[in-house]
C-alpha positions as CSV (number, residue, x, y, z in Angstrom):
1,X,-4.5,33.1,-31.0
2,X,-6.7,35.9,-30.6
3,X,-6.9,38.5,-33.2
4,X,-7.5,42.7,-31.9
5,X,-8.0,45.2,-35.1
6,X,-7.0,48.7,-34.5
7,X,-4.8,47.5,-31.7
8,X,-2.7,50.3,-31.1
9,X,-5.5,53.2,-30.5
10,X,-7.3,54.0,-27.6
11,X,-10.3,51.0,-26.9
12,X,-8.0,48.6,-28.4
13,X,-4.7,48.9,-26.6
14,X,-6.9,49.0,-23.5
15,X,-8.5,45.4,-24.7
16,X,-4.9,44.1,-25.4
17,X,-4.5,45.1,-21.6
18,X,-7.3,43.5,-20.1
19,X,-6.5,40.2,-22.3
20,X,-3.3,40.4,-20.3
21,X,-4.1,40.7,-17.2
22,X,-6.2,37.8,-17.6
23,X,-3.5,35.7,-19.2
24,X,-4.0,36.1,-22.6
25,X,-0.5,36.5,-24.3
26,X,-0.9,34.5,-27.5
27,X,-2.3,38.1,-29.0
28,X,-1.9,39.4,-32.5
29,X,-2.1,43.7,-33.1
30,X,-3.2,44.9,-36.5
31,X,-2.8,48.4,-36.7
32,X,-1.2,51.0,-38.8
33,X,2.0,51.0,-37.0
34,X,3.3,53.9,-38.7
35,X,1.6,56.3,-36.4
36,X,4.1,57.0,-33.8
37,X,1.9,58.7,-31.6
38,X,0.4,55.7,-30.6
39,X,3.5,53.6,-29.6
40,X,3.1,54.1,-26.1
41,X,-0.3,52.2,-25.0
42,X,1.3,49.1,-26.2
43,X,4.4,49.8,-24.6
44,X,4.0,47.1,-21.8
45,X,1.7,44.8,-23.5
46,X,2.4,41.0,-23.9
47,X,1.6,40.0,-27.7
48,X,3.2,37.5,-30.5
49,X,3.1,39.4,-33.5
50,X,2.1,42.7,-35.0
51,X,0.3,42.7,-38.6
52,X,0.4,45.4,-40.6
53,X,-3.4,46.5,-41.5
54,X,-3.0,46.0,-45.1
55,X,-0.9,42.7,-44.7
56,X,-3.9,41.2,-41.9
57,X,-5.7,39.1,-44.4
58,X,-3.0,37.5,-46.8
59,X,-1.5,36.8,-43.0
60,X,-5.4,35.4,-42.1
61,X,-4.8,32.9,-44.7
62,X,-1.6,31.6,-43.7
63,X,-2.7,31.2,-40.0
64,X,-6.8,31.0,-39.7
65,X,-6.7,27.6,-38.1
66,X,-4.7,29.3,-34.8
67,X,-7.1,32.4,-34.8
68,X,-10.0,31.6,-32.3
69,X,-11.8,35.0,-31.9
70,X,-10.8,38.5,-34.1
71,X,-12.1,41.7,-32.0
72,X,-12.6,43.8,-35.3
73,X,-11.9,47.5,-33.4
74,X,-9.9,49.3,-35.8
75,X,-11.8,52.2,-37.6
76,X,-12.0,55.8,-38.7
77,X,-13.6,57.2,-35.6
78,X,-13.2,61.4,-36.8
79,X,-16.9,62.6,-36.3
80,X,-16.0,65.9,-37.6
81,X,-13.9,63.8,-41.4
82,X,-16.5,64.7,-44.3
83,X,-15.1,62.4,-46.4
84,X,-17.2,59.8,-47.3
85,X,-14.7,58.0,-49.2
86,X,-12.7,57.5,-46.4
87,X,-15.0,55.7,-44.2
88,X,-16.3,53.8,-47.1
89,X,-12.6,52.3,-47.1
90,X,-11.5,51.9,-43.7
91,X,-15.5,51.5,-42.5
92,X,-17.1,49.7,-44.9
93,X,-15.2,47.5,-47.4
94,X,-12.7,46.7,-44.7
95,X,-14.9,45.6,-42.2
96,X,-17.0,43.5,-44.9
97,X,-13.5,41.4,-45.8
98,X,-13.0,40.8,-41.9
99,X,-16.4,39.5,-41.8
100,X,-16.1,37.1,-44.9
101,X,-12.8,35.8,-43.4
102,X,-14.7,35.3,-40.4
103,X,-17.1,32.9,-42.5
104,X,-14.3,31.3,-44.8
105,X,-12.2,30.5,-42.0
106,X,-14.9,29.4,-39.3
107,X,-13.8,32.4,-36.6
108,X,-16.3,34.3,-34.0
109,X,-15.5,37.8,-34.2
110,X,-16.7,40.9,-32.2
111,X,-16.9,44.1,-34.3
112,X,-17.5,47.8,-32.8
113,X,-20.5,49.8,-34.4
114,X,-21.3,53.0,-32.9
115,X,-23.6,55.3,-31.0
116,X,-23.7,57.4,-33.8
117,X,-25.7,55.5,-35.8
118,X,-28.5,56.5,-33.9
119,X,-28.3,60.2,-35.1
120,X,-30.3,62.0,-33.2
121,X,-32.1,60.0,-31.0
122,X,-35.7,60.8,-32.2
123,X,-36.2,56.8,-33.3
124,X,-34.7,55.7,-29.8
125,X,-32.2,53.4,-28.5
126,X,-33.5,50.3,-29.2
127,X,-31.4,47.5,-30.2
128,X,-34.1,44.4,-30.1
129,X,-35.3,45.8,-33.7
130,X,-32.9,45.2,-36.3
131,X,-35.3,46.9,-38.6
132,X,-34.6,50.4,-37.1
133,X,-30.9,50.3,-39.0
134,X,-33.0,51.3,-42.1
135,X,-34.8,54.0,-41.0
136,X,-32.0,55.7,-38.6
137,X,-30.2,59.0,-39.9
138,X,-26.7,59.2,-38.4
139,X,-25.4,62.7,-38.3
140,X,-22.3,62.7,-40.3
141,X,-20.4,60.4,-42.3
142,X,-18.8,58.1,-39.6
143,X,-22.0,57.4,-38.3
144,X,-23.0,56.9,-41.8
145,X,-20.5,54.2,-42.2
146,X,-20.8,52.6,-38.8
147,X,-24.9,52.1,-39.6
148,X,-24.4,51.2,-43.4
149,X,-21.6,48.5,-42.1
150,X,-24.8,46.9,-39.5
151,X,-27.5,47.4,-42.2
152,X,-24.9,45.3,-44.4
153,X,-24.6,42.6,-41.5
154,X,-28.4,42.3,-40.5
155,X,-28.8,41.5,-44.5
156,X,-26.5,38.6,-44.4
157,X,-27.7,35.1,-44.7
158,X,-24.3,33.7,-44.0
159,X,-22.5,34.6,-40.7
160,X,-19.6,33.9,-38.9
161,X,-20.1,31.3,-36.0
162,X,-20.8,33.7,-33.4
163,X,-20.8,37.4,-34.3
164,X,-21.5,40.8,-32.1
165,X,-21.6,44.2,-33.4
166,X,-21.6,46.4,-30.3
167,X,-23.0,50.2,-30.3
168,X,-20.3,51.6,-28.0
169,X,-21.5,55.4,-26.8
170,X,-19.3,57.6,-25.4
171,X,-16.1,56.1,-24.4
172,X,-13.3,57.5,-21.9
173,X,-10.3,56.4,-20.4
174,X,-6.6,55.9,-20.0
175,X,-4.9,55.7,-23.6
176,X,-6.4,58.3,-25.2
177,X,-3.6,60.8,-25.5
178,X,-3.0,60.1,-28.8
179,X,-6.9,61.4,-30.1
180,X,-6.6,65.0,-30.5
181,X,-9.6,66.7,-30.8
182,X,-11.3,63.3,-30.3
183,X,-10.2,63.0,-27.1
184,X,-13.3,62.6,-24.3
185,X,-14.6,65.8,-22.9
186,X,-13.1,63.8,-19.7
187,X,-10.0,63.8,-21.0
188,X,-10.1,67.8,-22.2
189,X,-11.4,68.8,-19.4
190,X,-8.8,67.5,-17.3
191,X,-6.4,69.6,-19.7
192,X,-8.6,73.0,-19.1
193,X,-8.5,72.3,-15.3
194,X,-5.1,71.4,-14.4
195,X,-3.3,70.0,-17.2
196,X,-0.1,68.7,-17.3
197,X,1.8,72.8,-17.2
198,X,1.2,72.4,-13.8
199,X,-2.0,74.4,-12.5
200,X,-3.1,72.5,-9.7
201,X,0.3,72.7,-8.3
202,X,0.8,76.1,-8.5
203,X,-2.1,77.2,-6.9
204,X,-3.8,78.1,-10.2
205,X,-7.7,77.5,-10.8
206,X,-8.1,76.5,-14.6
207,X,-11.4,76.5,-16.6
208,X,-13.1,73.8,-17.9
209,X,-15.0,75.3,-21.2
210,X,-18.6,73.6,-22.0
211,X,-20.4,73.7,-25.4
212,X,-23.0,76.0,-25.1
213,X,-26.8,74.7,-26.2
214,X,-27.9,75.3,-29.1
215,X,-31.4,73.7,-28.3
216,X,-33.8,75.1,-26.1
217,X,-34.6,72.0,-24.9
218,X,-31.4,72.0,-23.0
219,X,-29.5,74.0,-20.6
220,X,-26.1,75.1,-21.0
221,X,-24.2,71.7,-20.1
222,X,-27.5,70.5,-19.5
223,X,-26.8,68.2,-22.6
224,X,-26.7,64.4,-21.9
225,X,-25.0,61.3,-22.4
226,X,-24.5,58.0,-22.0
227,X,-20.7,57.9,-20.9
228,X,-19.1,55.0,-20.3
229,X,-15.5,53.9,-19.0
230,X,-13.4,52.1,-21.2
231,X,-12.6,49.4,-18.7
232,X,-16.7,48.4,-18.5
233,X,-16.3,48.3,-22.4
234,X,-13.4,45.6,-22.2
235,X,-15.1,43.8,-19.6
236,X,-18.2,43.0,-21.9
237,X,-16.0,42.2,-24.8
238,X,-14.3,40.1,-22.5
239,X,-17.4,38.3,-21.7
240,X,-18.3,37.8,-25.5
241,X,-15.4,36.0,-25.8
242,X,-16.2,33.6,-23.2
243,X,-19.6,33.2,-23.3
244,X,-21.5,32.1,-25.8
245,X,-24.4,34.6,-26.3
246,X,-26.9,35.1,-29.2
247,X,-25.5,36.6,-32.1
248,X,-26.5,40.1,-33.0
249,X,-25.9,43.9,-32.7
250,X,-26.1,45.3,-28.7
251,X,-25.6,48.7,-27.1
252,X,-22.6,49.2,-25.1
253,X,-23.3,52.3,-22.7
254,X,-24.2,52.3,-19.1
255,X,-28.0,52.9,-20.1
256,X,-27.7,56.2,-17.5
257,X,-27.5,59.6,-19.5
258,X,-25.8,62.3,-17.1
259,X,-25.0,65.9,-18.1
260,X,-21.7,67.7,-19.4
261,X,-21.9,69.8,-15.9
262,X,-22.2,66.7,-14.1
263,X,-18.4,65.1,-15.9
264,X,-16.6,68.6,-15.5
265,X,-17.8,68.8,-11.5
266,X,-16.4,65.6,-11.3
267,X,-13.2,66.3,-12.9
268,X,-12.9,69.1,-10.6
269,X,-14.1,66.9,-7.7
270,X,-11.1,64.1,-8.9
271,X,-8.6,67.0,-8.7
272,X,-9.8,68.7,-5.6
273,X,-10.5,72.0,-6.7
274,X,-13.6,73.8,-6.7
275,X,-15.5,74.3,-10.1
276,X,-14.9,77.2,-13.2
277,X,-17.4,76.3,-15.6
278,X,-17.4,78.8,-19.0
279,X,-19.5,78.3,-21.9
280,X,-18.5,78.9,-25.3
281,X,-20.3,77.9,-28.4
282,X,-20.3,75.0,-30.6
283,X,-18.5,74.9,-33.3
284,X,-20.2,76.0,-36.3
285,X,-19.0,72.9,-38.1
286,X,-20.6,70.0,-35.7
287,X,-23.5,72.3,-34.6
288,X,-26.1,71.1,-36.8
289,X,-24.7,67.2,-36.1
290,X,-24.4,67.5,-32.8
291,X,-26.1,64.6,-29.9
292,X,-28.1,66.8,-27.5
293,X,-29.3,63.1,-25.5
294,X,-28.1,59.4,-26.4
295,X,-29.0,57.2,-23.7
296,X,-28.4,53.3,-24.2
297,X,-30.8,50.7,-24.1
298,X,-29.2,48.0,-22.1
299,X,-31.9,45.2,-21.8
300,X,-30.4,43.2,-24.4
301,X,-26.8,42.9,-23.0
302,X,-28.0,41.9,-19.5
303,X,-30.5,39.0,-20.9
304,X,-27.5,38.0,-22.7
305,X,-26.1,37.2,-19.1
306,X,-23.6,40.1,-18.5
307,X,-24.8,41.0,-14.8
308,X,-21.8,43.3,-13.6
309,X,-22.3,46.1,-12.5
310,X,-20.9,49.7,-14.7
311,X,-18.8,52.1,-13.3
312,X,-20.6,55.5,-12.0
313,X,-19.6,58.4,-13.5
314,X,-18.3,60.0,-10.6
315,X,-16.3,56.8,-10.0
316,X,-14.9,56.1,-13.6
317,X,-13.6,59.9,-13.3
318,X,-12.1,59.2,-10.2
319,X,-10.1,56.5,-11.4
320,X,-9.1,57.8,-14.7
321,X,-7.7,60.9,-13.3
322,X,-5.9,60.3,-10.2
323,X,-5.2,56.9,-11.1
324,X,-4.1,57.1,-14.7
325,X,-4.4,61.1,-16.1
326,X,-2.2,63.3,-13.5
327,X,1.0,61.1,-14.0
328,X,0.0,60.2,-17.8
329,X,-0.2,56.6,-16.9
330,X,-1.2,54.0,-19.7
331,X,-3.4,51.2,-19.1
């Protein structure tokens, strides 16, 4: 059996999908299932049983010897929660009792870390040195939790078999309808341009709205990242669970920053309509914690043997709107 944590949200309903598709059925979901919202993205997925998240480790116990991999996804992923007390619970202590079952019971395990660990960006995005954990400064308190989770790891003498804590940056794709405000920019700025009310069918041009900089280092939607499509995510945790690579923390972006102008052209380019860009400011609350640049270091994957290719921006957004967002398709 193989075990995916936070299976019903976005990343890990789409992992649950690509396990399918490559015959994996013999899959167990741990989730809070009381969140209706997010019913959907399992709604055609093969699985065996569903585990309540508080239930997962007395269940663990009954049934370790069928477990052969857990992919620990589930988390508190709210960037803009100031409660450190929550991610301490769902973050931290949480994903320390997944790894110790992980060494009890003898099971490699994948577990997601976070791009926000790096803060912001002024000590790189490196992951060869394990030391940086200690001296990076995430910008809020998920990132916070995320980074005290790996410093936690990279202290442990004792591991699980084979373990990989992967530094995803900034995800998009189908399944995300459920996220609110922490949706993708892709997937708001599909909203502002067209929508599901009908714009680009009734002739209207809609607005995609930018954050404005607040650095002068930056243009308005000159701001970068390193965006990455969900389906390239899968595919490397896909490979760590066939292949048996050295144990350790690795990035997980495309290791190309692009601008917020160039994702809303290419929403509008996915739609065909021509471009209306506005500006508006960053919210006061996020302004001061906010990732002008977060590129990822990628070396370290690829050494590890993952040689295929990532999606292009242009071609990710392609494919998540026409194929998956104008008809609110799940994956």
């Amino acid at each position: 059996m193989i075990v995916v944590t936070g299976a019903a949200g976005f990343i890990g309903s789409c992992l649950v999908g690509k396990l399918n598709n490559k015959g994996y059925k013999n899959i167990v979901l741990v989730d809070d299932f009381s969140k209706t919202e997010k019913f959907p993205n399992l709604a055609h997925k093969i699985y065996i049983e569903k585990v309540e998240r508080m239930q997962f480790f007395p269940w663990l116990a009954k049934n370790s010897a069928e477990v052969e991999f857990i992919f620990h996804i589930g988390a508190r992923t709210d960037t803009t929660e100031f409660s450190m007390a929550v991610f301490e619970e769902l973050n931290i202590r949480y994903s320390r009792d997944v790894w110790n079952a992980c060494i009890l019971y003898g099971i490699p395990m994948v577990y997601a870390s976070s791009a926000a660990t790096y803060g912001d960006g002024s000590l790189g995005y490196d992951d060869h040195d394990n030391s940086l954990s200690s001296h990076l400064k995430p910008l809020n308190p998920y990132g916070v939790s995320k980074n005290e989770f790996d410093k936690w790891v990279l202290q442990q003498i004792i591991t699980p078999p084979r373990w990989y804590g992967l530094k995803f940056f900034n995800v998009f794709g189908p399944n995300e309808y459920h996220k609110g405000r922490m949706a993708s920019v892709v997937f708001h700025a599909f909203n502002q341009a067209d929508g599901w009310t009908g714009g680009r069918a009734n002739g209207q041009r809609g607005v995609v709205r930018l954050f404005r900089s607040h650095n002068p280092e930056y243009t308005d939607g000159g701001q970068l990242r390193d965006f990455i499509y969900v389906k390239d995510v899968t595919d490397v945790l896909y490979f760590l669970l066939n292949n048996p690579a050295e144990s350790g923390i690795y990035n997980l972006g495309t290791g190309k920053a692009r601008t917020f102008l160039d994702l809303a052209t290419s929403v509008f380019t996915a739609l065909n309509m021509p471009p209306v860009i506005e500006f508006i400011d960053t919210p006061v609350d996020i302004r001061d914690k906010y990732q002008y640049f977060t590129e990822a270091k990628m070396e370290k994957l690829r050494a590890a043997g993952y040689s295929k290719p990532f999606f292009t921006l242009e071609a990710a957004i392609t494919e998540y709107v026409q194929g998956y967002l104008v008809e609110k398709i799940y994956y």
